[in-house]
PDB file of N, CA, C and O in Angstrom:
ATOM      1  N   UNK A   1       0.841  -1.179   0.000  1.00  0.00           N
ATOM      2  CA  UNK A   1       0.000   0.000   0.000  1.00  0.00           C
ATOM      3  C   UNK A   1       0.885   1.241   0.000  1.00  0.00           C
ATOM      4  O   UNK A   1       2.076   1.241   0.315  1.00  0.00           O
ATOM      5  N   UNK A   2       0.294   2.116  -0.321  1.00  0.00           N
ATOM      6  CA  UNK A   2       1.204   3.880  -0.310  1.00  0.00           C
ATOM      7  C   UNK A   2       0.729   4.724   0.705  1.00  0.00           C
ATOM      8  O   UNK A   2      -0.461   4.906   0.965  1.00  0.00           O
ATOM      9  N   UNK A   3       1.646   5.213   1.246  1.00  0.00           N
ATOM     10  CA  UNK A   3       0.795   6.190   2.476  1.00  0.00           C
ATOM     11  C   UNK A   3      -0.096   7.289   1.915  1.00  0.00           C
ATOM     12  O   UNK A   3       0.015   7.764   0.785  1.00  0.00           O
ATOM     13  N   UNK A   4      -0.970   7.628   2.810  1.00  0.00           N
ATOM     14  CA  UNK A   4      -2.224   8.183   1.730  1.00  0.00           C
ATOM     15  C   UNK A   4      -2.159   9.350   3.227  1.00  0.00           C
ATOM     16  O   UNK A   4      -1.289   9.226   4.089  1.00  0.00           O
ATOM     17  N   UNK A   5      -3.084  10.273   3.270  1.00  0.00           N
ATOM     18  CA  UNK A   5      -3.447  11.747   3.910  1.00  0.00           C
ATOM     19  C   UNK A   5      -4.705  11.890   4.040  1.00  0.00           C
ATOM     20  O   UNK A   5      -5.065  13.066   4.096  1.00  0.00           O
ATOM     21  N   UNK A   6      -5.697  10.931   4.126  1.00  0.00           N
ATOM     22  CA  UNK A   6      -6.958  11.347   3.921  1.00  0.00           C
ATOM     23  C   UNK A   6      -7.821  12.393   5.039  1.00  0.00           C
ATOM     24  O   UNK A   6      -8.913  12.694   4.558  1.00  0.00           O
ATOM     25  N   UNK A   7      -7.623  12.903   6.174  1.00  0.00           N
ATOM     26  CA  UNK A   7      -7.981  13.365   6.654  1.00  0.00           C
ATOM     27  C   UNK A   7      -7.011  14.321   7.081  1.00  0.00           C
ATOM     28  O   UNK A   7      -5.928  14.023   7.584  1.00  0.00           O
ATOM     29  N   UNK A   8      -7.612  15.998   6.771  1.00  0.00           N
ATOM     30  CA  UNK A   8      -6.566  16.751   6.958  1.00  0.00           C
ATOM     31  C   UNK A   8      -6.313  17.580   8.229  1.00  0.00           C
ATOM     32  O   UNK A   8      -5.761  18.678   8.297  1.00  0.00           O
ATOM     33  N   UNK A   9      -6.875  16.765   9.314  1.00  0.00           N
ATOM     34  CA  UNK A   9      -6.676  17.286  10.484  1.00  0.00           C
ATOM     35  C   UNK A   9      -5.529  17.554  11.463  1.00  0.00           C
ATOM     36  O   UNK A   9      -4.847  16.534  11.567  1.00  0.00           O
ATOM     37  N   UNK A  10      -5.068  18.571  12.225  1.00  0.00           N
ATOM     38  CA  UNK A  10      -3.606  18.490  12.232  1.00  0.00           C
ATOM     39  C   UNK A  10      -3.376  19.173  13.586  1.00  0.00           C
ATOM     40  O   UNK A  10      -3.713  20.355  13.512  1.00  0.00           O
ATOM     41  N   UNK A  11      -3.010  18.900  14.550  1.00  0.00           N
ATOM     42  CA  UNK A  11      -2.869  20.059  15.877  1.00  0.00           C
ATOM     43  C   UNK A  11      -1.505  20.421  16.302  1.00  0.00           C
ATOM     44  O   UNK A  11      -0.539  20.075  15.623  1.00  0.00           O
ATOM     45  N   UNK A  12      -1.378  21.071  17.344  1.00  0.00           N
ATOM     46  CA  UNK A  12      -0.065  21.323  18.066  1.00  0.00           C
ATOM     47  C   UNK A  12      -0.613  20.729  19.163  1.00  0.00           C
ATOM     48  O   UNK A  12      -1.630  20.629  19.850  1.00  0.00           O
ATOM     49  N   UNK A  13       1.422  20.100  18.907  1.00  0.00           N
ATOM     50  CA  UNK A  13       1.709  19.504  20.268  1.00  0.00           C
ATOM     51  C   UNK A  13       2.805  20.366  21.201  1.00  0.00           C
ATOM     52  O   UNK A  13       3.995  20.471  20.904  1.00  0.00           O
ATOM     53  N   UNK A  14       2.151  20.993  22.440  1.00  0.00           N
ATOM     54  CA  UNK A  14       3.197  22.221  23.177  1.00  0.00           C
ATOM     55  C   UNK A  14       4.465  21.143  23.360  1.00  0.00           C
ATOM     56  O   UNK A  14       5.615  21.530  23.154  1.00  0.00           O
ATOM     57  N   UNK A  15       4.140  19.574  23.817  1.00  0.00           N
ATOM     58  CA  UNK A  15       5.089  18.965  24.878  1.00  0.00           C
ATOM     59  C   UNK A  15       6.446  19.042  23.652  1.00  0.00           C
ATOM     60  O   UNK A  15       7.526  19.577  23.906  1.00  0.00           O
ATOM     61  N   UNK A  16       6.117  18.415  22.369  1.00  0.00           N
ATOM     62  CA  UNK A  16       6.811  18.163  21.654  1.00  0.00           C
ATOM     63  C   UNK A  16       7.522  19.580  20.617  1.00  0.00           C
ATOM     64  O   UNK A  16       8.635  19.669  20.099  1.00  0.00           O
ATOM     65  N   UNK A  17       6.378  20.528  20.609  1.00  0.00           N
ATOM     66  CA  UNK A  17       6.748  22.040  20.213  1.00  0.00           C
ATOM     67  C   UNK A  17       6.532  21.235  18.000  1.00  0.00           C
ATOM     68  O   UNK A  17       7.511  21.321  17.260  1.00  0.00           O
ATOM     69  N   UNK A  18       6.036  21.003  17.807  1.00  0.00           N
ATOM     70  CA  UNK A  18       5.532  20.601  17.041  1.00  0.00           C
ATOM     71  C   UNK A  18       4.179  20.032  16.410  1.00  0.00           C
ATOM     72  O   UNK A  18       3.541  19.230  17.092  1.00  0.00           O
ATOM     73  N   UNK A  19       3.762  20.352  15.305  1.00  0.00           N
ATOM     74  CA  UNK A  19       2.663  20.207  14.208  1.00  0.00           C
ATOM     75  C   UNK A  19       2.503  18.603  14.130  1.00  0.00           C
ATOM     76  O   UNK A  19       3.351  17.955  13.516  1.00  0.00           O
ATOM     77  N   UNK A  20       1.027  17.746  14.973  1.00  0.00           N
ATOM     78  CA  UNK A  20       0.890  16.593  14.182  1.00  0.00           C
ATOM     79  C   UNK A  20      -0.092  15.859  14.032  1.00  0.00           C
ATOM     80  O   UNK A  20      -0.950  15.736  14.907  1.00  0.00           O
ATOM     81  N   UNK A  21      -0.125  15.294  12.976  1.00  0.00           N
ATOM     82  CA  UNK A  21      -1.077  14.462  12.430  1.00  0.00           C
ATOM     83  C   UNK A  21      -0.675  13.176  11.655  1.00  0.00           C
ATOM     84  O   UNK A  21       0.475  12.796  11.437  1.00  0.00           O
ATOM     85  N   UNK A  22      -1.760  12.615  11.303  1.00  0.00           N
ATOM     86  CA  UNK A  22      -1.945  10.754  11.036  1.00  0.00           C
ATOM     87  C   UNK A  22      -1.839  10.479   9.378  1.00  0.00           C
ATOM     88  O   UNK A  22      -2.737  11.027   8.739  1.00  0.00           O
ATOM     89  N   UNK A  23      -1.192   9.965   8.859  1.00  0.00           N
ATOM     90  CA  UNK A  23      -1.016   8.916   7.885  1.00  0.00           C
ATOM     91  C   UNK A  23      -1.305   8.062   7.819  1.00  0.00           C
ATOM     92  O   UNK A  23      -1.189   7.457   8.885  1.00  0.00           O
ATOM     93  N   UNK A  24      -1.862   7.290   6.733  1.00  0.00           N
ATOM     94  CA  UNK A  24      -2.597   6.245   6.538  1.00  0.00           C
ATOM     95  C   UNK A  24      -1.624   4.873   5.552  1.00  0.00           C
ATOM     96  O   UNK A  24      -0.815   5.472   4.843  1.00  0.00           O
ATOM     97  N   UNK A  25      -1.559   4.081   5.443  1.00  0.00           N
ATOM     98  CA  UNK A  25      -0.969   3.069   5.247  1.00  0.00           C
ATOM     99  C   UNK A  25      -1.792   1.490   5.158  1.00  0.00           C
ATOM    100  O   UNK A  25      -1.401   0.507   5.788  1.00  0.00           O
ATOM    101  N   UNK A  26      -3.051   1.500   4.201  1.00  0.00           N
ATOM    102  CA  UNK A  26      -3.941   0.989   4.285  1.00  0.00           C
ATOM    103  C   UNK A  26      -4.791   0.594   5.389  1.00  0.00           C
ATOM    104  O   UNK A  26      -5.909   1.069   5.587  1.00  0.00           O
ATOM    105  N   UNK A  27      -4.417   0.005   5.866  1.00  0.00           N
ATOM    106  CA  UNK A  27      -6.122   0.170   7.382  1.00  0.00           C
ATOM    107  C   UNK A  27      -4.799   0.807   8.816  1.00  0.00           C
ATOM    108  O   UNK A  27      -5.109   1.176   9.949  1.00  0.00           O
ATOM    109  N   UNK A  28      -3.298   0.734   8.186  1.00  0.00           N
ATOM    110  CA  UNK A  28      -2.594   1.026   9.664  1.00  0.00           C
ATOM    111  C   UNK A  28      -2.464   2.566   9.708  1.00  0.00           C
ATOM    112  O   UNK A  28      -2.338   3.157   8.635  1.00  0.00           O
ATOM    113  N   UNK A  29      -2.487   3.305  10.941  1.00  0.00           N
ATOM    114  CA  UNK A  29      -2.383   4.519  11.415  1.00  0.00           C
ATOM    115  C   UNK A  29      -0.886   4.863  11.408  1.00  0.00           C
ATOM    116  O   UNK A  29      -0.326   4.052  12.146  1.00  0.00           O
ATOM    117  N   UNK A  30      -0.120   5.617  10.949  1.00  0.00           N
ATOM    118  CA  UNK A  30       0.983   6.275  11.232  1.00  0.00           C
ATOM    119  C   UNK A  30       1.145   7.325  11.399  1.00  0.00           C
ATOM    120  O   UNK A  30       0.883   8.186  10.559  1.00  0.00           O
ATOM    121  N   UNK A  31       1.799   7.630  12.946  1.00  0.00           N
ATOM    122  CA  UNK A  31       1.800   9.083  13.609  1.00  0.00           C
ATOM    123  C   UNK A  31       3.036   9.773  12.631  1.00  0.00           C
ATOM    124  O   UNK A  31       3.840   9.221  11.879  1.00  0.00           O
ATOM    125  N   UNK A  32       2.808  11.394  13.011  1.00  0.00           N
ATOM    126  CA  UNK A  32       3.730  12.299  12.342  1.00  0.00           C
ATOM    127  C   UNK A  32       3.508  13.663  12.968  1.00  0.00           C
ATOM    128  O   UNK A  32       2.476  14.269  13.253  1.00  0.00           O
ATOM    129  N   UNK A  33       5.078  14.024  13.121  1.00  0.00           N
ATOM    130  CA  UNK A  33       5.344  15.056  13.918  1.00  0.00           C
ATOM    131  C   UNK A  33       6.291  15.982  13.080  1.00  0.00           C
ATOM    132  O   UNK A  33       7.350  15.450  12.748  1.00  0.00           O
ATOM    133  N   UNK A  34       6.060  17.472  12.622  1.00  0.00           N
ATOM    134  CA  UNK A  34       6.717  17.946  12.485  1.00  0.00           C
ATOM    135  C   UNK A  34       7.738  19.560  12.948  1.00  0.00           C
ATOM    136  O   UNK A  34       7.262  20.683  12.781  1.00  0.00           O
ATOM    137  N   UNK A  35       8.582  19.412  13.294  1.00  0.00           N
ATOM    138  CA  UNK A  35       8.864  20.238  14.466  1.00  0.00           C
ATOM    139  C   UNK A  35       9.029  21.946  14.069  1.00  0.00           C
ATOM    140  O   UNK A  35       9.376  22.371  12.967  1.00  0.00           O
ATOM    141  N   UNK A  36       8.734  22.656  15.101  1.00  0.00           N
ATOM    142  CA  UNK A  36       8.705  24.094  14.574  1.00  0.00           C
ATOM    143  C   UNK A  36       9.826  24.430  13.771  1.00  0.00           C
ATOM    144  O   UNK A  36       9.603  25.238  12.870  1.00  0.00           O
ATOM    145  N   UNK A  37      11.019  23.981  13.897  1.00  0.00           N
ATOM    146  CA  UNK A  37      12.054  24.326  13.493  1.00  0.00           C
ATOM    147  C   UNK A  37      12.062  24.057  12.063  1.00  0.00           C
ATOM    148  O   UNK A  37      12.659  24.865  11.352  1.00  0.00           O
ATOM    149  N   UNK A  38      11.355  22.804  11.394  1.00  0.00           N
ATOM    150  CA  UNK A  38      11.498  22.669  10.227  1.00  0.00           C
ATOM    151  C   UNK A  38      10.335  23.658   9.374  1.00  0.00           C
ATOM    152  O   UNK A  38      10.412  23.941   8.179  1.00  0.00           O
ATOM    153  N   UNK A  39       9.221  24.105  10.349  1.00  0.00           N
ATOM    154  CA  UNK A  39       8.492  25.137   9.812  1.00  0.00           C
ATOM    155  C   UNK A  39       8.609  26.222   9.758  1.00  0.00           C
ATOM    156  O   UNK A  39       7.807  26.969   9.197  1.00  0.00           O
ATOM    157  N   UNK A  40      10.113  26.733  10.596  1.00  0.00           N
ATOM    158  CA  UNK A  40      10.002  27.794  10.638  1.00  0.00           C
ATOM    159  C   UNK A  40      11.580  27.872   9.548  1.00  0.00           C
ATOM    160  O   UNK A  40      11.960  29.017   9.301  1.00  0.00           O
ATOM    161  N   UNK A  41      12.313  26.855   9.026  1.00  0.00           N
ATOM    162  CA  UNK A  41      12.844  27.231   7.908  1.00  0.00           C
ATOM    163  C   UNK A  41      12.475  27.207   6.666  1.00  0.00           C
ATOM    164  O   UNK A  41      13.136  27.632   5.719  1.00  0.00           O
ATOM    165  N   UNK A  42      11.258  26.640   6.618  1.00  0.00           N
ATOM    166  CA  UNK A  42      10.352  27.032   5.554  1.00  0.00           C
ATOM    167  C   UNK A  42       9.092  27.250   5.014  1.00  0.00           C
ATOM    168  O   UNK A  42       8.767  27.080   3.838  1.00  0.00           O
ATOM    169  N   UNK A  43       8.249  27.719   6.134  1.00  0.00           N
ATOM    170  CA  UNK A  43       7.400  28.556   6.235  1.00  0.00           C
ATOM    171  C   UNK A  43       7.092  29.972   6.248  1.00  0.00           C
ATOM    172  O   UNK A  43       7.059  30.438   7.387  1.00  0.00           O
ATOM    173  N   UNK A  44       6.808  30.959   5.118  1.00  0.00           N
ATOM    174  CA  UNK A  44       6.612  32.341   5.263  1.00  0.00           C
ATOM    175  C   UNK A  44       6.198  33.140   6.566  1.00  0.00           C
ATOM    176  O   UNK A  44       6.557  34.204   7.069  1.00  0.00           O
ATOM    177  N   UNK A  45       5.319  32.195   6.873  1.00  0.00           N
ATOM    178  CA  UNK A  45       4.289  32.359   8.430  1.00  0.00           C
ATOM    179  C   UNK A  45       5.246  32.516   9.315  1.00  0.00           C
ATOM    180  O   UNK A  45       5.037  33.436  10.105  1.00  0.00           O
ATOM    181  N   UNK A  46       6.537  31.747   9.497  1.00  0.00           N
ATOM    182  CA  UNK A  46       7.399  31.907  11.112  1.00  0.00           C
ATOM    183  C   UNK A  46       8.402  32.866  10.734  1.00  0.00           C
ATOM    184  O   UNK A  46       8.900  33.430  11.708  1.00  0.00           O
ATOM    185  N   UNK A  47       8.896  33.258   9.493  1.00  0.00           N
ATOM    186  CA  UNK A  47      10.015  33.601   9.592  1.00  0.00           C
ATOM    187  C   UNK A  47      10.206  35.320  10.147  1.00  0.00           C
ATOM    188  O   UNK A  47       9.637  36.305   9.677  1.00  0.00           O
ATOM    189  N   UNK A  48      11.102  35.273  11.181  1.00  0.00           N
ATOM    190  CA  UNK A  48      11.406  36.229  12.034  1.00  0.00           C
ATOM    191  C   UNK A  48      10.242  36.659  12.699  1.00  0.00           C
ATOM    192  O   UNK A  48       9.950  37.854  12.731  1.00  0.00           O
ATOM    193  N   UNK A  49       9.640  35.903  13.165  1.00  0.00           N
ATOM    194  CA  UNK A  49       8.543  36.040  14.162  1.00  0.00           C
ATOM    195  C   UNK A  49       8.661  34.786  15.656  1.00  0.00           C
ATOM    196  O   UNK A  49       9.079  33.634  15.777  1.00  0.00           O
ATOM    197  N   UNK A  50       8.220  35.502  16.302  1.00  0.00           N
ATOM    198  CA  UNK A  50       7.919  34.286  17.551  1.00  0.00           C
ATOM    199  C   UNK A  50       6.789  33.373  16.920  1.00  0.00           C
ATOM    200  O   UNK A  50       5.900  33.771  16.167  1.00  0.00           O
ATOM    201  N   UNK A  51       7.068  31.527  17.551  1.00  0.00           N
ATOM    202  CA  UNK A  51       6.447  30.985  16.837  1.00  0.00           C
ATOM    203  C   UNK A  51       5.163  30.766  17.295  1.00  0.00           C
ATOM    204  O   UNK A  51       5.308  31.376  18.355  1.00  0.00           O
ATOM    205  N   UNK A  52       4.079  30.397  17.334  1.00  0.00           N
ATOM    206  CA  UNK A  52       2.845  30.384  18.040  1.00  0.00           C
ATOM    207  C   UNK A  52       1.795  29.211  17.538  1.00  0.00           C
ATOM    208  O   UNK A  52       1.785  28.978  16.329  1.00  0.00           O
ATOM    209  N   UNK A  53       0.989  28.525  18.323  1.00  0.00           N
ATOM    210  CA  UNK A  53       0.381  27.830  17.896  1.00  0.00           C
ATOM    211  C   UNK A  53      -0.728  28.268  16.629  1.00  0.00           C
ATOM    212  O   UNK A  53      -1.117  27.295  15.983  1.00  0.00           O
ATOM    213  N   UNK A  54      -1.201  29.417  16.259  1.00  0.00           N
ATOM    214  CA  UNK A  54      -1.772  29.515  15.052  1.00  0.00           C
ATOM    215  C   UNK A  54      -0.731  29.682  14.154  1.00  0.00           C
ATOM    216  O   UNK A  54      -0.961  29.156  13.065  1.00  0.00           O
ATOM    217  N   UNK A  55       0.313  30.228  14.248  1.00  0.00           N
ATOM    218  CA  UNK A  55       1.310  30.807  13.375  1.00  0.00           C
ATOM    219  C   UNK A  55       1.707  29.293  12.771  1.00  0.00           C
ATOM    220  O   UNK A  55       1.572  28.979  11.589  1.00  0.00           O
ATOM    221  N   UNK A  56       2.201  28.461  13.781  1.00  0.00           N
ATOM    222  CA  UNK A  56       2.715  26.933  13.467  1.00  0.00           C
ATOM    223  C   UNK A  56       1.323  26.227  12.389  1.00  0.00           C
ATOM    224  O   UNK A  56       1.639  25.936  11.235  1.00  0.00           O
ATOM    225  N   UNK A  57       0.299  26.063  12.700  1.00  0.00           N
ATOM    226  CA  UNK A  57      -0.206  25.667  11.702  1.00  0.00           C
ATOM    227  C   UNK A  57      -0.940  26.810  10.971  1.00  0.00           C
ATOM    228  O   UNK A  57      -2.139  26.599  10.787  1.00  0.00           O
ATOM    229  N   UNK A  58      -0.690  27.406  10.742  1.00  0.00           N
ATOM    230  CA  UNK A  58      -0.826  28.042   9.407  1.00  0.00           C
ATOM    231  C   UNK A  58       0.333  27.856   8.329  1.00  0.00           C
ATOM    232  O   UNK A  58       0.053  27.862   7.130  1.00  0.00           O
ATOM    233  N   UNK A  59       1.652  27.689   8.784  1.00  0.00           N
ATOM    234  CA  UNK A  59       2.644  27.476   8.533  1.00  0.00           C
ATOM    235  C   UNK A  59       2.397  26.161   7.726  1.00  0.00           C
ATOM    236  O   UNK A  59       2.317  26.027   6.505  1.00  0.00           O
ATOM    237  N   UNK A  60       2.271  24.980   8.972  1.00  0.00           N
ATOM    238  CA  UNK A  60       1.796  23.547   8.000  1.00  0.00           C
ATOM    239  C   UNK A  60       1.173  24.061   6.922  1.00  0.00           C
ATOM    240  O   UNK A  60       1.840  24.416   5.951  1.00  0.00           O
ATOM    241  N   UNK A  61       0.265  24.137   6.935  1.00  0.00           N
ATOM    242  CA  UNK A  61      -1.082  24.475   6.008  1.00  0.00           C
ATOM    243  C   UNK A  61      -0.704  25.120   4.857  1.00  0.00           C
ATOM    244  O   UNK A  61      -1.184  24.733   3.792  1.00  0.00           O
ATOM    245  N   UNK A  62       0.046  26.002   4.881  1.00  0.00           N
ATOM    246  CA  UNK A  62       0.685  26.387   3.501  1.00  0.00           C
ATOM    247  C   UNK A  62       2.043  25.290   3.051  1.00  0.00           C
ATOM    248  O   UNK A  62       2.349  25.264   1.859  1.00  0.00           O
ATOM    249  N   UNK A  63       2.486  24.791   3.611  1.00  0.00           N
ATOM    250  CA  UNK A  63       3.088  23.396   3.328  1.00  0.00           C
ATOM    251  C   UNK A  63       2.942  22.212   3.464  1.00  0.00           C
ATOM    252  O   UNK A  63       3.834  21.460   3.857  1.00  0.00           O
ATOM    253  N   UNK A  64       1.788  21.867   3.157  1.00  0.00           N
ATOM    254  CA  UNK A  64       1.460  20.649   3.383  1.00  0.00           C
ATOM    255  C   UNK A  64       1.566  19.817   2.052  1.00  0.00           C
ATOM    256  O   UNK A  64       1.678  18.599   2.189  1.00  0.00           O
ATOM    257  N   UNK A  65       1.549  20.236   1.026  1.00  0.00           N
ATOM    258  CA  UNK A  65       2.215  19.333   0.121  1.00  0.00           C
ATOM    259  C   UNK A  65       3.700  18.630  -0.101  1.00  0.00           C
ATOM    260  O   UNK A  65       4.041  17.550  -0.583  1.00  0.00           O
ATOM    261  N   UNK A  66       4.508  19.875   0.541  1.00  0.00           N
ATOM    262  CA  UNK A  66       5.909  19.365   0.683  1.00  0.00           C
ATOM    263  C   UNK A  66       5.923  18.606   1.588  1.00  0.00           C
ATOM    264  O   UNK A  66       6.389  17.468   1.520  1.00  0.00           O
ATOM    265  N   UNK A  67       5.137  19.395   3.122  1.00  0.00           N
ATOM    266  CA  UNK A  67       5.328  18.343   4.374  1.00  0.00           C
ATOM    267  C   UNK A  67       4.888  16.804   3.881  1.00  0.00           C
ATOM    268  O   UNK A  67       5.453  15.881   4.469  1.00  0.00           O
ATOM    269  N   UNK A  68       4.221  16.573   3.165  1.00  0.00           N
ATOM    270  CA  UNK A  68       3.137  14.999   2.966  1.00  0.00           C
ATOM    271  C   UNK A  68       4.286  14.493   2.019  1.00  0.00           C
ATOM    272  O   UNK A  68       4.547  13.291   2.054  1.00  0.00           O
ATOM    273  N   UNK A  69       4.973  15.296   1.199  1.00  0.00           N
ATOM    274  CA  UNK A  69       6.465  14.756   0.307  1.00  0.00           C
ATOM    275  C   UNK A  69       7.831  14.132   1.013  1.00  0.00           C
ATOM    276  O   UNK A  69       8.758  13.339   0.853  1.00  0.00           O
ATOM    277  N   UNK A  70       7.322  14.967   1.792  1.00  0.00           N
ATOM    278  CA  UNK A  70       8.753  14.648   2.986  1.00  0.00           C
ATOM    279  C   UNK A  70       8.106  13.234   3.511  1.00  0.00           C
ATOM    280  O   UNK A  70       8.675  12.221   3.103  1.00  0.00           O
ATOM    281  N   UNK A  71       7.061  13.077   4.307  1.00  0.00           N
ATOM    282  CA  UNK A  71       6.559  11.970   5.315  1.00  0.00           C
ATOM    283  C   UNK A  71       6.852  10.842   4.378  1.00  0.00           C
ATOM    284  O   UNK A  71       7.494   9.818   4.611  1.00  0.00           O
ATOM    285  N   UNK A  72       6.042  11.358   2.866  1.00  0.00           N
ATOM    286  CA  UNK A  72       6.150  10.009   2.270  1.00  0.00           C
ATOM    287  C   UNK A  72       7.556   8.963   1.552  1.00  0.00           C
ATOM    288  O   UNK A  72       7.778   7.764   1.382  1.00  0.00           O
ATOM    289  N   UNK A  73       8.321  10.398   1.271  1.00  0.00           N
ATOM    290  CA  UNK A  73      10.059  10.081   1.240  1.00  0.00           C
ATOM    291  C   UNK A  73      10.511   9.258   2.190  1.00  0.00           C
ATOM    292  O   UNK A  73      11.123   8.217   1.952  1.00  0.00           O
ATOM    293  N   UNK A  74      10.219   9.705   3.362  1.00  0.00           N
ATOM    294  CA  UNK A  74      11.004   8.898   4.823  1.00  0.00           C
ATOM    295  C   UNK A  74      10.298   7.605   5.147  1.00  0.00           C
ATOM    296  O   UNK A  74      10.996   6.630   5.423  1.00  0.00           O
ATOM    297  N   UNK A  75       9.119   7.509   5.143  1.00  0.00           N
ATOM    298  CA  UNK A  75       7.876   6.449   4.980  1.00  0.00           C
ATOM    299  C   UNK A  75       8.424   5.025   4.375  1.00  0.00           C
ATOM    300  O   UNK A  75       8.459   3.868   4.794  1.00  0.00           O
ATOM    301  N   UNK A  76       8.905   5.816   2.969  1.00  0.00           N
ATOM    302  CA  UNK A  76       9.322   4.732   1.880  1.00  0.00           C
ATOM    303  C   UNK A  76      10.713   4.325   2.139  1.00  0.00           C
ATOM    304  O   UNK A  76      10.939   3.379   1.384  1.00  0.00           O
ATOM    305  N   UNK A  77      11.723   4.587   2.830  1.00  0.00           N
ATOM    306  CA  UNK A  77      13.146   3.877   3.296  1.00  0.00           C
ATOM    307  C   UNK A  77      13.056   3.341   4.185  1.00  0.00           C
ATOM    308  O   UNK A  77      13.959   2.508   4.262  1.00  0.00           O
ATOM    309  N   UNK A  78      11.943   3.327   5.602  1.00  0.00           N
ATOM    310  CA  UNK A  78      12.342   2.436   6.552  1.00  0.00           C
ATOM    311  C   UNK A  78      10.385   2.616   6.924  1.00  0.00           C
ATOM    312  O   UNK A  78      10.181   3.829   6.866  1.00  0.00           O
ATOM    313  N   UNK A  79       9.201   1.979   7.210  1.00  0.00           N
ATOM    314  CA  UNK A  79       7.977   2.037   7.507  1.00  0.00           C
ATOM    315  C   UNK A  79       8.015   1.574   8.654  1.00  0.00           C
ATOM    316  O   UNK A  79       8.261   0.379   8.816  1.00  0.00           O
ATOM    317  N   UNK A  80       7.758   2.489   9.805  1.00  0.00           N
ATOM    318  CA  UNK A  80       7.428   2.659  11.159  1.00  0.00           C
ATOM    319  C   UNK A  80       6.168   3.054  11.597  1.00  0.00           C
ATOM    320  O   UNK A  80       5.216   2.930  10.827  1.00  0.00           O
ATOM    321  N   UNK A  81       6.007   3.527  12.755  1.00  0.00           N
ATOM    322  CA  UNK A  81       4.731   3.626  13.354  1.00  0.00           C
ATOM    323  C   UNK A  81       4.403   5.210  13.765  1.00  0.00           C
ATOM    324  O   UNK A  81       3.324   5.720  14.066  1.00  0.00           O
ATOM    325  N   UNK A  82       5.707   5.787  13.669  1.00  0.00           N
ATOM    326  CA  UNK A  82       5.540   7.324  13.717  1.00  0.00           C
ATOM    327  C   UNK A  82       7.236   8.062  13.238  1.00  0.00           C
ATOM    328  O   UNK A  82       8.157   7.252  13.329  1.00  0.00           O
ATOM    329  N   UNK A  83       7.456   8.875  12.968  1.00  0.00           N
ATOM    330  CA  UNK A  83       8.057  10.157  12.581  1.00  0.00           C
ATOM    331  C   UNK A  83       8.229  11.258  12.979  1.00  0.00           C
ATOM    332  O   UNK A  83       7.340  12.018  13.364  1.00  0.00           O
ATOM    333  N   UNK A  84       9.424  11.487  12.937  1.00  0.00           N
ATOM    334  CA  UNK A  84       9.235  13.258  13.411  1.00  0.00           C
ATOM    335  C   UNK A  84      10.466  14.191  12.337  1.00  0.00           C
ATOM    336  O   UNK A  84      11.694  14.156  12.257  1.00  0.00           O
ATOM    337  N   UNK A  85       9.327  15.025  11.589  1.00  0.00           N
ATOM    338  CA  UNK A  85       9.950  16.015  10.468  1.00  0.00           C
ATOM    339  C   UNK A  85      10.863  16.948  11.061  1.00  0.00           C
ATOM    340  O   UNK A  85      10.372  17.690  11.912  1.00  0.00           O
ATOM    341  N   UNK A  86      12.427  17.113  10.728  1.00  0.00           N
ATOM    342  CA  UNK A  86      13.016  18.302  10.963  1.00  0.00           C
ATOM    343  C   UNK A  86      13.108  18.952  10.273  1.00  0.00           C
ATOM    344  O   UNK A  86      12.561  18.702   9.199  1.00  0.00           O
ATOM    345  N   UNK A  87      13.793  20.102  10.417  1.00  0.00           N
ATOM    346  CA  UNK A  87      15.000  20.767   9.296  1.00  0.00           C
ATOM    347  C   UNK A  87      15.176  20.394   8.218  1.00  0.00           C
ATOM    348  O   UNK A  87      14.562  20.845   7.251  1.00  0.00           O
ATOM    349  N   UNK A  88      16.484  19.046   8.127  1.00  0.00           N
ATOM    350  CA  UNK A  88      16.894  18.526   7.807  1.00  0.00           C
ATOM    351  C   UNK A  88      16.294  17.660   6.696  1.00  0.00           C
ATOM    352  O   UNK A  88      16.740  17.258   5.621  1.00  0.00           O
ATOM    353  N   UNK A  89      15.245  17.528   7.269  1.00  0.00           N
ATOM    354  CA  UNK A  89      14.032  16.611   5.629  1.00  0.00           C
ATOM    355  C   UNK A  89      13.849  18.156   4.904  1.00  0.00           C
ATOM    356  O   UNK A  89      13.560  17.894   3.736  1.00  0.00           O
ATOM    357  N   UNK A  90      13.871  19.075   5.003  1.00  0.00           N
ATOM    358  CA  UNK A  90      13.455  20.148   3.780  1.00  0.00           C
ATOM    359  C   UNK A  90      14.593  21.004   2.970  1.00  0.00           C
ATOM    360  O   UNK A  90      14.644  22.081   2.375  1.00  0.00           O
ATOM    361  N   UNK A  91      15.681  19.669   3.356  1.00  0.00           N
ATOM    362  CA  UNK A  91      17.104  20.364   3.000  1.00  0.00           C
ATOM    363  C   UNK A  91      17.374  22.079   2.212  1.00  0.00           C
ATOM    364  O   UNK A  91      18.515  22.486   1.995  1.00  0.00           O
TER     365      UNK A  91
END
């Protein structure tokens, strides 16, 4: 199966300071976390601003095609049960 996005629901997590939501992988759930830091190097929304829970997902939200590019890149080299997006995935 291919990881799929069907529901585009997405929150902040304060503990983790990151954006997350669920991937799908035919009937299995896979968690995903992506951290402010990677939104705020490429998100219009954070840059040179304090980051904030609307700011953070608004941020997703205008990247969520790359973010769902990234999950599914990392998805496809090793399939686990959750993830967490940095920096570093938006080289």
């Amino acid at each position: 199966m291919t990881l799929s996005f069907p529901n585009p629901s997405r929150s902040f997590d304060d503990e983790h300071n990151a954006v997350r939501f669920i991937g799908h992988d035919g009937m299995s759930q896979v968690r995903f976390l992506v951290e402010t830091g990677a939104l705020e190097k490429s998100g219009a929304e954070l840059r040179g601003t304090a980051p904030s829970e609307a700011k953070c997902l608004a941020a997703f939200d205008s990247m969520r095609t790359s973010i769902y590019d990234a999950e599914r890149k990392a998805y496809s080299h090793r399939r686990r049960e959750s993830y967490t997006l940095t920096a570093a995935n938006f080289g």
